[in-house]
N, C-alpha and C positions, 0 to 999 in steps of 0.2 A: 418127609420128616416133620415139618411144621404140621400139615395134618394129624400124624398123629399126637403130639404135642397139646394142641388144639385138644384133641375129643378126650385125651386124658385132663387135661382141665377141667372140661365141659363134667365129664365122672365123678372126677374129683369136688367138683361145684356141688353135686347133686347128693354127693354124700356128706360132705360138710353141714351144707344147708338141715341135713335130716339130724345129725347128729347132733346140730345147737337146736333144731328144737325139743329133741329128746330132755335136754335140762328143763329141770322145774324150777320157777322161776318163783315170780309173788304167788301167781294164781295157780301153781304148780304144771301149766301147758301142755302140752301132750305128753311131757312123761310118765304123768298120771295115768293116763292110756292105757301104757303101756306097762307100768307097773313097775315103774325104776325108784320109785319114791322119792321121801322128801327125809332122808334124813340129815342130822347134823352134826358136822364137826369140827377140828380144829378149820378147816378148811370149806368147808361149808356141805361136802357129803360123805356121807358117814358112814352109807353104805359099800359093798365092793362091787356091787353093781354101777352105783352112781361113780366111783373111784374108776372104773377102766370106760365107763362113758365121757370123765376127762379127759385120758389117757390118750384115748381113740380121737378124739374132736382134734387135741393138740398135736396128735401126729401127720390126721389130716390136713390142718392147717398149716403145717409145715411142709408140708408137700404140694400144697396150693402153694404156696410163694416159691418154692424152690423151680417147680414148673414154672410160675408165672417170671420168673427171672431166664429160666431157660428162652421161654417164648420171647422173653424184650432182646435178651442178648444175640439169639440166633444165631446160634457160630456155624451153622449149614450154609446161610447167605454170604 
């Protein structure tokens, strides 16, 4: 159980990671790349593209902690 715990993390890590650097930032970073743009608004993207690449980041990262609390607590041990 802890194994799989573990490599959904590990997943989880690797999608996170891709997804913050999808945001454009000063120098607008690889989301430029990829063509998410730089728009602006009340909140700082303006596009619906940019809007569910927040969406997505904060879901992920809430799934990163909810795991990472699974993993400290261990109710299998």
């Amino acid at each position: 159980m802890e194994t799989f715990f573990s490599v959904l993390q590990v997943l989880i890590s690797v999608v996170l990671v891709f997804l913050v650097l999808m945001h454009s930032g000063k120098d607008s970073g690889l989301s430029g790349a990829f063509g998410v743009g730089s728009g602006t608004g009340p909140l700082g993207g303006g596009s619906m593209v940019e809007r569910n690449l927040n969406r997505w980041t904060i879901f992920f990262a809430i799934l990163f902690l909810i795991n990472a609390v699974i993993l400290l607590k261990r109710p299998w041990a």
